[in-house]
C-alpha positions in Angstrom: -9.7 11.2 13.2 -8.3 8.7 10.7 -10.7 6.6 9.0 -9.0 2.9 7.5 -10.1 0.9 5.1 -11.0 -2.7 5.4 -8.9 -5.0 2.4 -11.3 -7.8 1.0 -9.2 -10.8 0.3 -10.5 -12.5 -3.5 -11.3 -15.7 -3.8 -10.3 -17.5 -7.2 -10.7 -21.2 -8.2 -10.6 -21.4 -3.9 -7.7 -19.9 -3.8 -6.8 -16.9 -1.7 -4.7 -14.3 -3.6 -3.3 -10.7 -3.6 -5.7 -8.5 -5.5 -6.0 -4.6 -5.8 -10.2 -3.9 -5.4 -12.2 -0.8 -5.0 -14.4 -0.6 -2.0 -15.9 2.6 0.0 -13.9 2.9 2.6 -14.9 1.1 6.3 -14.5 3.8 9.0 -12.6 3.9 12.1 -10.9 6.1 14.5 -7.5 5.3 14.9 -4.8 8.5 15.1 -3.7 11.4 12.8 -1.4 9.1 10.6 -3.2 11.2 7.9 -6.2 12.4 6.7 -6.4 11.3 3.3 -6.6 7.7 4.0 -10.8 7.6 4.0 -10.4 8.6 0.7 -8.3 5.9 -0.9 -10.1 3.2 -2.7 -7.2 0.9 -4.3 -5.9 -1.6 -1.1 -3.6 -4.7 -1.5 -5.3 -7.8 0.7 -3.4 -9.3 3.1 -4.5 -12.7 2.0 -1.7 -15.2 1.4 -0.5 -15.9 -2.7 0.1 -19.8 -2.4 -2.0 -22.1 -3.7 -3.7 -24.5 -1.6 -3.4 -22.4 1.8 -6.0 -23.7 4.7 -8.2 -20.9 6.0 -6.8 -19.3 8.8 -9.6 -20.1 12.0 -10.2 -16.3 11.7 -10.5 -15.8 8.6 -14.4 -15.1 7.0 -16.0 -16.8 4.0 -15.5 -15.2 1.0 -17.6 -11.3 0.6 -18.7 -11.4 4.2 -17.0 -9.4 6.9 -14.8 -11.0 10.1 -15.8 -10.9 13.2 -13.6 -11.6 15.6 -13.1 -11.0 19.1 -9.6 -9.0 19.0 -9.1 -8.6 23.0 -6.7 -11.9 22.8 -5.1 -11.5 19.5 -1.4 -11.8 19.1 -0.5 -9.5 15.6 3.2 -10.8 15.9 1.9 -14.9 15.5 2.5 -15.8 12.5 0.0 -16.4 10.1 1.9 -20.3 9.0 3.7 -22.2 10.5 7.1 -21.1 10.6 8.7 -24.1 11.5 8.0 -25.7 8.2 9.1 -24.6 4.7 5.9 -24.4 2.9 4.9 -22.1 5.7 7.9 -19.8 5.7 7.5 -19.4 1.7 3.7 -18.6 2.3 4.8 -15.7 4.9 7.4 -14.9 2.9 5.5 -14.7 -0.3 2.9 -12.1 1.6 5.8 -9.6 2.6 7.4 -9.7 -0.3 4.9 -8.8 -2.9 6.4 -6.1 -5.0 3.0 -4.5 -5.3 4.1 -3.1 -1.3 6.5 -0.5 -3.0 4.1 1.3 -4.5 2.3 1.7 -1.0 2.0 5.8 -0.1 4.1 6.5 3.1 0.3 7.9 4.8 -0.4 4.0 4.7 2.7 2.4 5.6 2.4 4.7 8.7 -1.4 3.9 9.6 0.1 0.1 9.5 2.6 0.5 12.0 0.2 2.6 14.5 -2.5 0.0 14.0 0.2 -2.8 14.8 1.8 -0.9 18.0 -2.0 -0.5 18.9 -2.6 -4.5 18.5 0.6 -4.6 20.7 -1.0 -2.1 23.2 -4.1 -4.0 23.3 -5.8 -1.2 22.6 -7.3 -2.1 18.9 -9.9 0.7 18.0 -13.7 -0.8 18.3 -14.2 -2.0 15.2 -11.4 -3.3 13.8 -11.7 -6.2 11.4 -9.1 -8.9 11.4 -8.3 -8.4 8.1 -7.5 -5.3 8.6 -5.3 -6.2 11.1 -3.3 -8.6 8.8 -2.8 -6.2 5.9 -1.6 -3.6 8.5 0.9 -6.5 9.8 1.8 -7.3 6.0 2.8 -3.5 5.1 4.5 -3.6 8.8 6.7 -6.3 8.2 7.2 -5.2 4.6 8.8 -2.1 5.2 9.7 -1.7 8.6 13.2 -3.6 10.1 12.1 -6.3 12.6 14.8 -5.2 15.0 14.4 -1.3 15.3 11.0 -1.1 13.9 12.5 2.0 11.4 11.2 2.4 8.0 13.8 0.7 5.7 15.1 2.3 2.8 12.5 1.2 -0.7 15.3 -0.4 -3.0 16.7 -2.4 0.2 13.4 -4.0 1.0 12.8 -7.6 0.4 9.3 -6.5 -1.8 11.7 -4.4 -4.0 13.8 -7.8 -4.7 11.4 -8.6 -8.1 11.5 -5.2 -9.9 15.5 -4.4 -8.6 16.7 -8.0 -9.4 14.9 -8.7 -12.8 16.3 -5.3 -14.4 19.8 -5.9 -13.3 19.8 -9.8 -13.7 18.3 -9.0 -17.2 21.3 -7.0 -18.5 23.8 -8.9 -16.7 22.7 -11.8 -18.6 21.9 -10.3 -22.2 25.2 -7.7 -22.1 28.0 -10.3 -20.8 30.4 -10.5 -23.8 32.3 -7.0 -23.6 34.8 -6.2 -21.1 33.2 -2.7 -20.3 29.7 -4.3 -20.1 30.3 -6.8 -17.5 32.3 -4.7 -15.5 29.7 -1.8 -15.2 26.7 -4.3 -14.7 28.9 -6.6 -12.1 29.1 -3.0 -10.4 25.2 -2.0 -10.7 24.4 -5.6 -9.1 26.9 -5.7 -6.3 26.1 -2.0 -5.4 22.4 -3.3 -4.6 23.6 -6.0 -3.1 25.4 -4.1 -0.5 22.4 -2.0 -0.1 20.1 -4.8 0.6 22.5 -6.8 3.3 22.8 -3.1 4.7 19.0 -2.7 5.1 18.1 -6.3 6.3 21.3 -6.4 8.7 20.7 -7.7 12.3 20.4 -4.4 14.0 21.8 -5.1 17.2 25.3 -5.3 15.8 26.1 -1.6 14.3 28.4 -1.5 11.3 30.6 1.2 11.0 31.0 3.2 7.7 34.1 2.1 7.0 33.4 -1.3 7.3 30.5 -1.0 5.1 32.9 1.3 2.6 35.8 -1.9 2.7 33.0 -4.9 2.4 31.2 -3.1 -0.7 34.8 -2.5 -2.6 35.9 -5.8 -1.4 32.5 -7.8 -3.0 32.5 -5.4 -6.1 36.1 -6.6 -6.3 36.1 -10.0 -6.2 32.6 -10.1 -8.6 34.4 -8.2 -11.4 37.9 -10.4 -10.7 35.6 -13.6 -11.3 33.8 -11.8 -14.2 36.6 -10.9 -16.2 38.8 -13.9 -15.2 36.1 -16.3 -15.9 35.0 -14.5 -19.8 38.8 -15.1 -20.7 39.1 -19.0 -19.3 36.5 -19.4 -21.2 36.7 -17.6 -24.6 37.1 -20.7 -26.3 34.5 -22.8 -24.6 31.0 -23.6 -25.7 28.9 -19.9 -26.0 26.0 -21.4 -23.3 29.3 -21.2 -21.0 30.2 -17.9 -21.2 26.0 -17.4 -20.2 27.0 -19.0 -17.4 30.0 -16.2 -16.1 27.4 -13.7 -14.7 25.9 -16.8 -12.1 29.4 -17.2 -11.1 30.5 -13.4 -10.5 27.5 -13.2 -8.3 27.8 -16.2 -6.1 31.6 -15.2 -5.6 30.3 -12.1 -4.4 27.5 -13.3 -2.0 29.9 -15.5 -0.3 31.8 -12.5 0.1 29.8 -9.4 0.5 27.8 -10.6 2.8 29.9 -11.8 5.4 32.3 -8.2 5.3 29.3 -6.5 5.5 28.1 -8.4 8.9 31.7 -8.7 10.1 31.0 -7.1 13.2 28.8 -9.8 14.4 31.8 -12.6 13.7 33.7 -10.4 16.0 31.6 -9.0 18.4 28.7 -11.8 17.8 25.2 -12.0 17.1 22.3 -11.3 20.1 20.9 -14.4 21.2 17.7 -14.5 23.3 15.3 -16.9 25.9 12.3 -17.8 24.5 10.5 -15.2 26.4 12.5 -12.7 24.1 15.3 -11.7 27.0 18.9 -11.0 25.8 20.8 -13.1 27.0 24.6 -12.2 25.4 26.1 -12.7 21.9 27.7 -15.6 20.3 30.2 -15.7 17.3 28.9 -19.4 16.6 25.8 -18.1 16.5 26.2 -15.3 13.8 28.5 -17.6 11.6 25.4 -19.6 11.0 22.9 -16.8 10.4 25.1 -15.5 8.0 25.7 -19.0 6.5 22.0 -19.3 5.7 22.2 -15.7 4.2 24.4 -16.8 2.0 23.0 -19.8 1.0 19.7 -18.2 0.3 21.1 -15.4 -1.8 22.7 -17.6 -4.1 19.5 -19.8 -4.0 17.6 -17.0 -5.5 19.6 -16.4 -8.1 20.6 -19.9 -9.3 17.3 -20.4 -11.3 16.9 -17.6 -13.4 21.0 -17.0 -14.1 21.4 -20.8 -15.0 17.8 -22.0 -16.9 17.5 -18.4 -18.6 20.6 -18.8 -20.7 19.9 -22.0 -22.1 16.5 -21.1 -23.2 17.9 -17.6 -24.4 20.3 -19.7 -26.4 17.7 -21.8 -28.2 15.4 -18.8 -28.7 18.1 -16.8 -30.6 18.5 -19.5 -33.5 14.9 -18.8 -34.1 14.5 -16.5 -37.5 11.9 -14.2 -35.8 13.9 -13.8 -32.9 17.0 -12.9 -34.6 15.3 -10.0 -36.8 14.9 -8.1 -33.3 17.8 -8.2 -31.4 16.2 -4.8 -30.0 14.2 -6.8 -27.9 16.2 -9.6 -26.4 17.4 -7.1 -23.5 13.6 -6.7 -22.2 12.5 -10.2 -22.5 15.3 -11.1 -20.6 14.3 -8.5 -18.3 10.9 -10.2 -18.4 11.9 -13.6 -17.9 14.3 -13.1 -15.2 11.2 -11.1 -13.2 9.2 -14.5 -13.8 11.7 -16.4 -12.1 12.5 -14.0 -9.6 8.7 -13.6 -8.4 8.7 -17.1 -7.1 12.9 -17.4 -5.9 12.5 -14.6 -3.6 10.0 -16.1 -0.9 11.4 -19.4 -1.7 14.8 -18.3 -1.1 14.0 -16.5 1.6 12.1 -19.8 3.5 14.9 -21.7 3.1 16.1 -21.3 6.4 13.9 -19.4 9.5 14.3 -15.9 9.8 14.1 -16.7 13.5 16.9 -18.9 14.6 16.6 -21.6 16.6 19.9 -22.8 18.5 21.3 -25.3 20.8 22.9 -23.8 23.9 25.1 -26.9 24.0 26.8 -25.2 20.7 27.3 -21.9 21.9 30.8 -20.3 23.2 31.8 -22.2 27.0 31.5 -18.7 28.6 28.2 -17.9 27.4 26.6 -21.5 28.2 28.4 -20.8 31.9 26.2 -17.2 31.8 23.5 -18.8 30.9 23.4 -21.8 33.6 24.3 -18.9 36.2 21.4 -16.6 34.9 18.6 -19.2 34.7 17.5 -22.2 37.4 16.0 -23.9 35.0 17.6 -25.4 32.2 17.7 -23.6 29.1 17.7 -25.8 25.9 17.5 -23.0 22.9 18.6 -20.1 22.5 17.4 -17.9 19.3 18.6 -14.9 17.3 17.5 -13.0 14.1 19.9 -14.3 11.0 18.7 -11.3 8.9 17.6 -11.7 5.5 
């Protein structure tokens, strides 16, 4: 018997954040996902980190317990409103809390039983709806949406902060030798090609040599823009030549990502009804989603790669900060992380994860399946767009 935990969400200033806590742990019989998991103390709540969020009708006042009658409760609602922005970068915000990598795999596997069990209906008596949301926030944290398979660590969204702040760091503090920029312009599109790997729309397989030409092709064209860009502008204004890293990478993204989702420009993207039936795959469809990729990637790195190097440019005619040049690597290490801790759920709400589509724009054939297929008139259509 496996005993879980119950996660107390903190209440700060009336604000609901993240925080770690020590509790005795709140028993319940779920299944043999392991053992140990009575015994841990340290939980992450599943409570949102944005400012100003209205209490969800479940949730309980602050030190007290839920209760909640579960028999009717949908895990896979989300907790905001996904049709705006504000609440895309709340839900967005609560998956991709870096603090989730450091999550033992015993846990990540209690949240995905406790979330198929939700599914099932068949929530052990008990449960706290807190609990249920934390399970829901490891769940959609580490596990594809598609497939439901545990995704690789250093492809996860959560791993985004730590990944992107060490390689963004040294991209932007090592950018003036050839050898430098070439290796870090490697580092960063080698992640890259992980992370559009791992947050690909499932239903379209890429093959390994597809995957192979995409990440040679991005690596390519980021070192091509690297070097080419540091000799253009050799003579220009130093705050410039800050600027060459920003560029590399966003002539990447726009083509990385698209050669490593080429399969769904060819073959398209898996559109659905709203009841969640396939109903075929469009082209259009997947040049969007990818679009939006895109768009978002170079979103959430704009910030950090273009305000950091005009405040590193001021800092470093600073006396103090020139006797320790040692230390200009880590604080831009430091500072990109800052930046990077806010980009990535911001970035990431941009657009919905869950596409929402015209069937007037999709392919002729497909709208002719779809009036054959349905009696009724079917106005959307929607498809994951990947992250």
């Amino acid at each position: 018997m496996l005993k879980t935990q119950q996660p107390v969400g903190l209440s700060i200033g009336g604000v609901d954040s993240l925080q770690l806590h020590e509790r005795k742990p709140v028993i319940t019989s779920v299944t043999k996902a392991g053992s140990e998991f009575d015994k841990k103390k340290d939980k992450i709540s599943g409570t949102s980190l944005m400012p100003g969020e209205p209490k969800n009708k479940l949730e309980c006042v602050p030190g007290r317990r839920m209760e909640a009658d579960l028999s009717d409760f949908n895990i896979d609602a989300p907790r905001w409103d996904q049709c705006t922005f504000l609440g895309r970068v709340k839900h967005f915000f609560n998956i991709t809390d870096p603090r989730t990598v450091l999550v033992p795999e015993r846990e990540l596997d209690w949240a995905k039983v406790m979330v198929e069990q939700s599914r099932m209906g068949t929530v052990p008596p008990g449960t706290q709806v807190e609990q249920l949301f934390y399970a829901k926030k490891l769940y959609d944290s580490a596990f594809h949406p598609d497939t439901g398979h545990k995704m690789n660590v250093i492809g996860r969204m959560s791993f985004q902060v730590p990944g992107g702040m060490i390689i963004t760091g040294f991209m932007l503090q090592f950018y003036r030798t050839m050898p430098a920029v070439i290796f870090w312009q490697w580092v960063n599109q080698s992640f890259n090609a992980l992370v559009n790997y791992t947050n690909r729309n499932a239903a379209s397989p890429t093959s390994v040599r597809q995957m192979a030409v995409s990440y040679i092709t991005a690596t390519t064209t980021a070192v091509a823009t690297a070097v080419g860009m540091n000799m253009l502008t050799k003579r220009a204004p130093p705050l410039v030549g800050r600027w060459v890293p920003f560029a590399a990478v966003a002539a990447a993204n726009c083509v990385n990502i698209p050669m490593m989702r080429q399969q769904e420009l060819i073959q398209g993207i898996c559109v659905k009804d709203r009841n969640h039936n396939e109903i075929g795959h469009s082209r259009r469809a997947a040049a969007i989603g990818i679009t939006q990729v895109v768009i978002s990637r170079i979103t959430m790195a704009a910030p950090g790669m273009i305000l950091l190097p005009v405040l590193m440019e001021r800092l470093e005619k600073l006396r103090f900060v020139q006797r320790v040049r040692v230390l200009h690597a880590p604080l831009q290490v430091l500072l990109s992380g800052c930046f990077l801790i806010f980009m990535v759920p911001v970035a990431c709400g941009l657009f919905p994860q869950q596409c929402e589509l015209p069937v007037s724009y999709l392919e002729p054939e497909l709208q002719d399946t779809i009036k054959a297929k349905y009696r009724e008139p079917v106005p959307h259509v929607y498809f994951n767009k990947g992250l």
